[in-house]
C-alpha positions in Angstrom: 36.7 10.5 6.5 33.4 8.1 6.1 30.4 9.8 5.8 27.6 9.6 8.1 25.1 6.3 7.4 21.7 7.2 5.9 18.9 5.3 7.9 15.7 5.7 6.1 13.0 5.7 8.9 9.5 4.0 7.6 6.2 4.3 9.8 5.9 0.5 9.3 2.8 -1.7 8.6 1.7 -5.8 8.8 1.2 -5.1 5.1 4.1 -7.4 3.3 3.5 -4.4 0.6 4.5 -1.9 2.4 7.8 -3.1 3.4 8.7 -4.1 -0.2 7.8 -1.1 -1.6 9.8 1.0 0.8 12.9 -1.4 0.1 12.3 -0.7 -3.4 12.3 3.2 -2.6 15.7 2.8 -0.8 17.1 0.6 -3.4 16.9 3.9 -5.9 18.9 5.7 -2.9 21.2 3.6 -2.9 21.5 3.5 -6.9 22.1 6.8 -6.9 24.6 7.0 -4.0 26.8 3.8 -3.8 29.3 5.4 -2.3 26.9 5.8 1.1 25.8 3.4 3.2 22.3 3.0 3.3 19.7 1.4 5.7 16.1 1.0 6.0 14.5 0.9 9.0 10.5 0.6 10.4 8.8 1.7 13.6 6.8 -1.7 14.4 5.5 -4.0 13.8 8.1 -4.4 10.4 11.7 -4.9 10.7 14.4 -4.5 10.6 13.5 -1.9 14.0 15.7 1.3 14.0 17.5 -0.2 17.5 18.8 -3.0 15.5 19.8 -0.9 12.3 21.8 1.6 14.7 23.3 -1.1 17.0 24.6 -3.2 13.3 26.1 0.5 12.2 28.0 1.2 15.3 29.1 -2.2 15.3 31.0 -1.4 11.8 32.6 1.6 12.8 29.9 4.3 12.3 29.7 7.1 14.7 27.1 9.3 13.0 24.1 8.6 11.6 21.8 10.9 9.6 18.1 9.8 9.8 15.6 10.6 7.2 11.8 10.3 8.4 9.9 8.7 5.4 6.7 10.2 6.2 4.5 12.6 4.1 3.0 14.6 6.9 4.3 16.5 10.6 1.7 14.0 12.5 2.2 12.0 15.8 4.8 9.7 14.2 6.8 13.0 13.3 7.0 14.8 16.2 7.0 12.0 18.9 7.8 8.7 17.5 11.0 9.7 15.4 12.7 12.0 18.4 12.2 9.3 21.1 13.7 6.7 18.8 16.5 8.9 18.4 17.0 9.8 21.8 16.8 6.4 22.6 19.4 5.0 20.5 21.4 8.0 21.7 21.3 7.3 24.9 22.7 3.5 24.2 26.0 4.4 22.8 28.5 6.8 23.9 29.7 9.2 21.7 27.3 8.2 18.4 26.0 11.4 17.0 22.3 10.8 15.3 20.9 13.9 13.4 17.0 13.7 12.4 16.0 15.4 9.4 12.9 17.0 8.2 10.7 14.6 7.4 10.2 13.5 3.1 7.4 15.4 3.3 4.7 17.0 0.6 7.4 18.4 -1.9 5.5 20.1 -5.2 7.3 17.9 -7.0 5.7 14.7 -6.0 2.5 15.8 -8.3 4.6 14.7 -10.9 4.6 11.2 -9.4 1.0 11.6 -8.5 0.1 12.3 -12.0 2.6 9.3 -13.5 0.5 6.9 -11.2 -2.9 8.0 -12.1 -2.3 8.6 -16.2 -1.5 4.5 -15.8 -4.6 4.0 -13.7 -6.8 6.1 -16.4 -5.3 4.0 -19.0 -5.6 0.7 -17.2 -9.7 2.1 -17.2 -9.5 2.9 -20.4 -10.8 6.3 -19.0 -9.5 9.2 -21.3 -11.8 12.4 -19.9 -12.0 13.1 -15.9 -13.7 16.5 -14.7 -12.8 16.1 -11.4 -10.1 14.8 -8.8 -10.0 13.8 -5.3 -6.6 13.7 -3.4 -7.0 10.7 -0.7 -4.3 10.9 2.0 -4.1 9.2 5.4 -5.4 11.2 7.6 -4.8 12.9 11.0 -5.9 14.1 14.1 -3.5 16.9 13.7 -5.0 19.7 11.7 -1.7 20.3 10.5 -0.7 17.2 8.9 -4.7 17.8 7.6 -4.0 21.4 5.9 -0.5 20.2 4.3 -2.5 17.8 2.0 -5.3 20.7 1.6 -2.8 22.9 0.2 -1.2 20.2 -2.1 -4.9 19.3 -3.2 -4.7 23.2 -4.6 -1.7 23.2 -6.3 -2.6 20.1 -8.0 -6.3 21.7 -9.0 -4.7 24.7 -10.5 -2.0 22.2 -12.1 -4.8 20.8 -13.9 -7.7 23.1 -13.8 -10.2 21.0 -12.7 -12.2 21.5 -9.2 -9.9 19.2 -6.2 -10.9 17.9 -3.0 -8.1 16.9 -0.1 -10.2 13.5 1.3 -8.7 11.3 3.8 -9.1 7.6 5.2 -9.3 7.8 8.7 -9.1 10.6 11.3 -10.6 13.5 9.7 -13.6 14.3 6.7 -13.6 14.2 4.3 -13.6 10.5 3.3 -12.5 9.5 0.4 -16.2 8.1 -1.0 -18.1 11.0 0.3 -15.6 13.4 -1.7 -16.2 11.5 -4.9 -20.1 11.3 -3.9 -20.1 15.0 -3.6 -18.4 15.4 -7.2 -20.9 13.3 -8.5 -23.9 15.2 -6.8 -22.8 17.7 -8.6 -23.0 16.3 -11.9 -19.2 15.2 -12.4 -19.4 11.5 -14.3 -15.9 11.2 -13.8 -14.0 11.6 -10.8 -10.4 10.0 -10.4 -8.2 9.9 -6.7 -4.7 9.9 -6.7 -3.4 8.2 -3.7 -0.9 10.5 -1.6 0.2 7.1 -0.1 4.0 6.3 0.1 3.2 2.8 -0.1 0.5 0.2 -0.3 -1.3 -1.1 3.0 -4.5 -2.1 4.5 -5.3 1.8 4.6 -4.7 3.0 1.0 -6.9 -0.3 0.0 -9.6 1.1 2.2 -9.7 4.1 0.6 -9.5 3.1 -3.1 -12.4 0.5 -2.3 -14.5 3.6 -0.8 -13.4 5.7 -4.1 -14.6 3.2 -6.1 -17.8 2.3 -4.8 -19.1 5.6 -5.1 -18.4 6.3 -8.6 -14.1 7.2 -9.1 -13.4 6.0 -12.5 -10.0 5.6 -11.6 -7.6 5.1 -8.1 -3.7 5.9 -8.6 -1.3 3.6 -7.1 0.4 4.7 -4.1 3.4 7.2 -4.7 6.0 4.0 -4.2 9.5 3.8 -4.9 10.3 6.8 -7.7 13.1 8.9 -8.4 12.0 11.7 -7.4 11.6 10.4 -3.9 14.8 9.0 -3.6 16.0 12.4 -5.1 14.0 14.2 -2.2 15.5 11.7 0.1 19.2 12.6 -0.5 18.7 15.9 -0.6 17.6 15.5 3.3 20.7 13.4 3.9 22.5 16.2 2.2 21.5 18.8 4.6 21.3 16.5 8.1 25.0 15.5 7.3 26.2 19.2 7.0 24.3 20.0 10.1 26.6 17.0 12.2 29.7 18.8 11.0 31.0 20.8 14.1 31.1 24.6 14.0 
């Protein structure tokens, strides 16, 4: 019996970045599970479009399909975007059976990655003391998606014992400058962000350029293509192919 196809499902962005880096993610899936088939996929304006990416698989004989959302947050994409799709693609081909999983998500253990970006960034600096942090995400109008990176921002403060501020780069305050400006009124000289992007885009740039400007001695890279991702990845596979198993 074939297993069901793993589409990994990407927000998307005009960013050449963005796409490469989320290839680059899916190319560790894929190291680690050759034995699946794999696919990437991007709502617009990148491609390959989920449409295409289901209509190639069920040309080649797949009949189920297990979807993992590559998003950090339960935001608009999450809760509209990703169902439709799948309803969508449903709808075109008898019989296909399509199972969304939770999306990737804020896992704990992506402060590990965090903290693997930002050590390079502070040695790229040649910064070796920091006395405060600023966590730039996204940003949302859904207070939800909002208070997931808040309570990220405190596990990674009592992680390092140092005073941490969720910011984010469009949609809701904090930005990411005024959190760094509000460190440094209060006397902190240095002030690094780690970027809770998956990848790099217009966005993320935005928000390091803010960081810096007022004062960050240092801006992580986004959280990009790392094992532990890929990890987090198939364990959602894991769990969406079980579900497509009949009772």
């Amino acid at each position: 019996m074939t297993a069901p196809a793993l589409v990994a499902l990407a927000h998307g962005s005009r960013d050449p970045r963005s796409a490469q880096t989320i290839q680059a993610l899916v190319g560790e899936v894929r190291a680690m599970r050759p034995d699946l088939r794999v696919e990437t996929a991007f709502f617009e304006p990148s491609k390959p479009s989920f449409s295409s990416v289901v209509d190639k698989l069920v040309k080649t004989g797949y009949d189920e399909i297990v979807v993992v959302p590559l998003l950090l947050t339960e935001a608009h994409d999450a809760k509209v975007h990703v169902p439709s799709a799948v309803a969508r693609a449903t709808a075109r081909h008898d019989d296909l059976k399509i199972r969304a999983t939770d999306i990737l998500g804020l896992e704990t253990v992506f402060l590990e990655v965090l903290d693997r970006r930002l050590r390079a960034a502070l040695k790229a600096a040649r910064i070796r003391e920091v006395d405060a942090l600023v966590l730039a995400a996204a940003g949302s109008s859904d207070s939800l998606a909002n208070q997931s990176v808040a309570r990220l921002a405190r596990l990674w403060a009592s992680r390092h014992k140092l005073p941490t501020d969720a910011a984010y780069a469009s949609a809701a305050p904090p930005a990411t400058g005024e959190a760094v400006r509000q460190f440094r009124a209060e006397g902190r000289r240095h002030v690094a962000v780690g970027s809770l992007f998956l990848a790099p885009a217009k966005l993320s740039d935005r928000a390091a350029e803010l960081a810096l400007e007022a004062g960050a001695v240092a801006v992580s890279a986004p959280l990009g293509a790392d094992a532990e991702l890929a990890r987090t990845i198939l364990a959602r596979y894991a769990v969406g192919a079980v579900e497509l198993v009949p009772v």
